[in-house]
C-alpha positions in Angstrom: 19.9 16.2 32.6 19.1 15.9 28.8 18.9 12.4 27.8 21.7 13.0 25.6 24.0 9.9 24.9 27.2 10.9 25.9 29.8 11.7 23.0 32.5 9.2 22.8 35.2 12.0 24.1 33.1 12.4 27.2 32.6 9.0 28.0 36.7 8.6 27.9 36.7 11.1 30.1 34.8 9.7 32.6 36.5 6.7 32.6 40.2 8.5 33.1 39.1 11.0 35.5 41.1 11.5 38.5 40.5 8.9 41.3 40.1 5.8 38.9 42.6 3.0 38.3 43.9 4.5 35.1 44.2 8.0 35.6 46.7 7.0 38.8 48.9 5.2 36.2 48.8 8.2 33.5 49.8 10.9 36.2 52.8 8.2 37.3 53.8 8.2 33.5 53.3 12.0 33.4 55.5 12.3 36.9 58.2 10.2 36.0 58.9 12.0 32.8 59.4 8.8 30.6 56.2 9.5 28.2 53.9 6.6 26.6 51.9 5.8 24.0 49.1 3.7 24.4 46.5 2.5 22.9 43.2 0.3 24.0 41.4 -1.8 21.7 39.0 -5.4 22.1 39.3 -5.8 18.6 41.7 -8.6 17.6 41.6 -8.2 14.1 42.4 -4.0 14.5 45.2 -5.0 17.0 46.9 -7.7 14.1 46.1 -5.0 12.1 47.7 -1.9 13.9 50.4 -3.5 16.3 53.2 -5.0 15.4 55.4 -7.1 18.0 56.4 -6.6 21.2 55.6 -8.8 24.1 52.1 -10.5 24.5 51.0 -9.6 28.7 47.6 -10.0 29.1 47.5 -9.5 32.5 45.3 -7.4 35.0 45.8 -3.8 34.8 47.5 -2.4 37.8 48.9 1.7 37.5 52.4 0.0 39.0 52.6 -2.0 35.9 51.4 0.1 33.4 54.4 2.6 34.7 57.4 -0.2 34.7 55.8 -1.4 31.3 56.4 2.5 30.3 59.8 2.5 30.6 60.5 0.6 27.8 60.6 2.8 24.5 57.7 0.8 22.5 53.2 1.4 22.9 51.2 -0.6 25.2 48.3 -2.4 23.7 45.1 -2.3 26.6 42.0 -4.0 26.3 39.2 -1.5 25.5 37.6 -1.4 29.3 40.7 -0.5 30.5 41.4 -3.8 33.0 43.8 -5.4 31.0 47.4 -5.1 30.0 47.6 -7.1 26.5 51.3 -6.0 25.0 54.0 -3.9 26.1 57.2 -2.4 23.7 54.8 -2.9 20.9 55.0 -0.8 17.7 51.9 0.7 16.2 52.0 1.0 12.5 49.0 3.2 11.4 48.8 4.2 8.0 51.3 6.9 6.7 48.7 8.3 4.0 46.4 9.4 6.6 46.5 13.4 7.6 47.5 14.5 10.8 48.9 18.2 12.5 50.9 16.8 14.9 54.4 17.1 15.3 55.8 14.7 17.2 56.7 11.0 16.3 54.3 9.7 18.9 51.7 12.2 18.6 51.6 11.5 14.6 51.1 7.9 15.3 48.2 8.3 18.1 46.4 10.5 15.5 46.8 8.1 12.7 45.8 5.4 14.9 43.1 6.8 16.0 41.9 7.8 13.1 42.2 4.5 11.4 40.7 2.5 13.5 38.3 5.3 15.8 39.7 3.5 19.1 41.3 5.5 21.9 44.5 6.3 21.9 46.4 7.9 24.9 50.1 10.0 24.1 52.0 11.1 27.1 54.3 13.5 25.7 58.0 13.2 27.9 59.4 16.9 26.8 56.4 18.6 26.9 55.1 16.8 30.1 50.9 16.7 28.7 48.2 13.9 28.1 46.9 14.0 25.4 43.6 12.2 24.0 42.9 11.2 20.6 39.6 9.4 19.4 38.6 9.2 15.8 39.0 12.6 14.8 39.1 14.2 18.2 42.2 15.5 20.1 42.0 16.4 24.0 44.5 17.2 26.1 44.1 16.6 29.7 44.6 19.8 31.8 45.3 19.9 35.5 42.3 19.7 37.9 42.9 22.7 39.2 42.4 24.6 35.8 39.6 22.3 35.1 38.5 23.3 38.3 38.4 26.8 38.4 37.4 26.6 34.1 34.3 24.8 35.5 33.2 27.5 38.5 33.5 30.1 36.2 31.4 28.4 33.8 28.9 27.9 36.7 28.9 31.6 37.4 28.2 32.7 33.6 25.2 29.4 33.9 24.0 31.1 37.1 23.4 34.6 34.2 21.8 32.8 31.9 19.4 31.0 33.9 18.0 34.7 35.2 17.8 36.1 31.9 16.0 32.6 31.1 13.4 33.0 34.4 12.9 36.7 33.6 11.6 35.7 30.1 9.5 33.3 31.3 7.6 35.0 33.9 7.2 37.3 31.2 5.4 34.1 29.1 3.5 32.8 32.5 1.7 36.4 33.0 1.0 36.4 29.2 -0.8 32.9 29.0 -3.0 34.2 31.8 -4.0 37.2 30.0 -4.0 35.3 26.1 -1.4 37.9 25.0 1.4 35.5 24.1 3.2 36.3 20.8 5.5 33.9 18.4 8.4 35.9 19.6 7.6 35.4 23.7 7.8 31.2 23.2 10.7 31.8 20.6 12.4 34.1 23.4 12.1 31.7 26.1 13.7 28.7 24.0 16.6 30.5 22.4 17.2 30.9 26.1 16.5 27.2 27.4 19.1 26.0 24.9 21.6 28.3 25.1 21.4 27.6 29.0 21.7 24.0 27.7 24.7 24.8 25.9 26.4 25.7 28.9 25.6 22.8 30.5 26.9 20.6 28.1 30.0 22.4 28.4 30.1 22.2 32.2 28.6 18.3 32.2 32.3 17.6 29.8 34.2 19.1 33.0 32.4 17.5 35.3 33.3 13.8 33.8 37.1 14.9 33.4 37.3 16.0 37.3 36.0 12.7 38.2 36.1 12.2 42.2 37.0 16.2 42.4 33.8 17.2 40.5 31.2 16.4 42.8 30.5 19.9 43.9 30.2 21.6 40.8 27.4 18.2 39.6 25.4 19.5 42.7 25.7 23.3 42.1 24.6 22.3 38.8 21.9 20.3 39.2 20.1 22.7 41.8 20.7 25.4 38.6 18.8 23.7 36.2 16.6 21.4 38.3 12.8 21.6 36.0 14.4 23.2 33.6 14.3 20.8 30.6 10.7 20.0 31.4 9.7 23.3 31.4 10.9 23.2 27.7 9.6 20.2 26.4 6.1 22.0 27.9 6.4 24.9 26.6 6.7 23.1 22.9 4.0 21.3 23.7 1.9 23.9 24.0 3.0 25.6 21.0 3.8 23.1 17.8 1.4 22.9 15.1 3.3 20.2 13.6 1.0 16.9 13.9 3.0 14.5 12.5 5.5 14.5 15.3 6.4 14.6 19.0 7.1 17.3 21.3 10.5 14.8 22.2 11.3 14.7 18.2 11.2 18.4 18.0 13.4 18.9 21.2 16.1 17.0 19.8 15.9 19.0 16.6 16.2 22.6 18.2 19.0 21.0 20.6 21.0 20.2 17.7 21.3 23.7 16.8 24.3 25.4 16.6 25.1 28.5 18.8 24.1 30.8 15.1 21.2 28.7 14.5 19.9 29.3 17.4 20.1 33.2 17.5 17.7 33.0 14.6 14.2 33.3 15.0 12.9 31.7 12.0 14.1 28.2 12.4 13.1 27.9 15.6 9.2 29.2 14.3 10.0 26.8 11.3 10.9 23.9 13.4 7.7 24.2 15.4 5.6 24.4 12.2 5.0 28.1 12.0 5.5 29.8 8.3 8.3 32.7 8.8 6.3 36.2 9.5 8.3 39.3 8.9 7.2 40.4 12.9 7.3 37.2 15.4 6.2 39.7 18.3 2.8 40.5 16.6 2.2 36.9 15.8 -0.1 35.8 18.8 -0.4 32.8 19.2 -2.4 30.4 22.1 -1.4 27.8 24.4 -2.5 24.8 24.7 -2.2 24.4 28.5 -0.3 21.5 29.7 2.8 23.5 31.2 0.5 25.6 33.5 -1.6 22.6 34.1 1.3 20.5 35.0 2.1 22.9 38.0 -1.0 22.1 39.5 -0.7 19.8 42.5 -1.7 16.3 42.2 -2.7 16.7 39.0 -2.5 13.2 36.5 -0.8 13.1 33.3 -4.1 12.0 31.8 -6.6 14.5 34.0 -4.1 17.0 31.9 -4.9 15.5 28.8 -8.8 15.4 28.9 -8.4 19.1 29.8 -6.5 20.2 26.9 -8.3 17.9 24.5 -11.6 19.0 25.7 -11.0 22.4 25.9 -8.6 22.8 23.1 -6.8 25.9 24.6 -5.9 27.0 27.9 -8.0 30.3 28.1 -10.8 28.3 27.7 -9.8 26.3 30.9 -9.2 29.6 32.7 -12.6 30.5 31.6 -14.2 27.2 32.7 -16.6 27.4 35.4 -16.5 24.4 38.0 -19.6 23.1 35.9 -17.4 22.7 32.9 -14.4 21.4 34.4 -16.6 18.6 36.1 -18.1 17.5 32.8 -14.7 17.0 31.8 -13.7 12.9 32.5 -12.2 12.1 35.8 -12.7 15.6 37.3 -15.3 15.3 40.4 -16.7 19.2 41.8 -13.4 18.7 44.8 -10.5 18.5 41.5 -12.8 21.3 39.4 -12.6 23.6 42.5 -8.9 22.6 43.2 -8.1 23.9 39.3 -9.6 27.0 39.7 -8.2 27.9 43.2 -5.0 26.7 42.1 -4.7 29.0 38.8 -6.3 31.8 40.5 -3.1 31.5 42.6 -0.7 30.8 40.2 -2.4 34.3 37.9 -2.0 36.0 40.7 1.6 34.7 41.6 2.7 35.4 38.4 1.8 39.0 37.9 3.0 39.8 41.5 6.4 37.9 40.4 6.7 40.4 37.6 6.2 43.1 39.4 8.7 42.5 41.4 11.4 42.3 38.8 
């Protein structure tokens, strides 16, 4: 998966997915219809700050005692990584001057709270029977497995879409790098369609962490769905920036931090990849400079990919090697030369046939 780091909303709901510790003592609150507020913090001064009496626990978290500790009407203070109890029948005293939507006594408090101090806090709501999940300026409420479930197949089927429409274009860009045809508008194609495949995924990855235990399924669907996929992007931009002071990694993280609109526009993809905006991306050619082909190549070494593309400068000139060439090239003997041509001979002719095909 992308190397992403998790949002902090994801990474809560991981740690409160069904089948852990906390998640049982949230549903027994939810089941018993007595509602909660609390609120986890391992900052002493933002507890002195925020909470105001009650009784003083600190004890090992246990579901059973988080739902007799419920009962009474005040918060419960818990320690940030979730295995302690700290205070019970506390009151939480968040600033009144802060903003918040919410209704609710104890849903205008966990917003406030959260807010002010950008720790988690948890509101079980007794009439309307939900969990709700506020964290800085965030708000989440917990839905029933089932609906995350079924929320999370369905978003697997419309991944399953994207990812052909995503293939199709690519062979497309595979058959054109062979035959040095590749236009501005066949690489631009192919990413707006890696990320927005992406997007999904992110979307999907979020479910995935709030099914917990139950989502283990949908990980693996996933993972077979996009298995090569990131690396075939970072590849791909590889082969196509311009842009020499910067990485192929740097300028990933710049066109994943697109938004959905962003995206759908040509030029700032071209822009982020150094190209000036042309009024026609599909009659800009432009030339690869091998390494995603190469990198298909069995047993081939990062840095046996790097001598070709630096001594050859573009990949047609590698397709056009003979096995003379290639062996002048450093750490390529006659046996790896004849091995490259053989194998992108194959892969030419896999290509064209693949197209053909769809």
């Amino acid at each position: 998966m992308r190397q992403k780091e998790e949002d902090k909303l994801t990474k809560i709901l991981r740690k409160i997915a069904p089948g852990t510790p906390i998640r049982e003592g949230l549903e027994n609150i939810l089941q018993a219809k007595t509602g909660a507020l609390l609120f986890f913090s391992d900052n002493e001064e933002t507890i002195k700050e925020i909470v105001d009496g009650g009784f003083y626990i600190n004890e090992d978290y246990s579901s059973s005692k988080l739902y007799e500790l419920a009962k009474m009407d005040g918060s419960i203070v818990l320690s940030g990584d979730m295995g302690k109890i700290l205070y019970a029948n506390a009151e939480l005293i968040p600033s009144s001057a802060i903003p918040t939507v919410e209704t609710g006594t104890r849903h205008k408090t966990a917003e406030r709270t959260a807010k002010q101090t950008g720790e988690l806090v948890i509101s079980i709501s007794q009439r309307r029977n939900i969990i709700t999940i506020f964290i800085d300026n965030e708000r989440y409420i917990l839905e029933n497995t089932e609906v995350v479930l079924n929320k999370a197949n369905q978003a697997i089927q419309t991944l399953e879409k994207y990812k052909k429409v995503f293939d199709s274009k690519l062979n497309i860009l595979n058959e054109y790098e062979f035959n040095d045809i590749v236009t501005l508008e066949n690489v631009i194609s192919v990413i707006q369609r890696v990320e927005m495949v992406m997007k999904i995924v992110e979307e999907i990855e979020k479910q995935i962490a709030e099914l917990g235990s139950d989502g283990r399924l949908v990980k693996m669907q996933l993972e077979e769905l996009i298995g090569g996929v990131e690396k075939e992007e970072e590849l791909i931009i590889k082969d196509y920036m311009i842009l020499e002071d910067t990485t192929s990694e740097n300028i990933l993280e710049e066109i994943s931090n697109l938004t959905y609109e962003e995206l759908l526009e040509e030029k700032n993809i071209a822009k982020i990849l150094g190209y000036d905006i042309f009024s026609d991306f599909d009659e800009t050619y432009v030339y690869p400079r091998g390494y995603r082909i190469l990198n298909r190549i069995p047993r081939m070494p990062t840095n046996i990919v790097e001598n070709l593309v630096q001594g050859f400068k573009s990949f047609q000139h590698i397709v056009d090697a003979g096995i003379e060439d290639l062996d002048n090239v450093e750490g390529i003997g006659e046996v790896r030369a004849r091995n490259i041509k053989t194998s992108l001979r194959r892969m030419k002719e896999q290509f064209v046939f693949d197209n053909i095909l769809n």
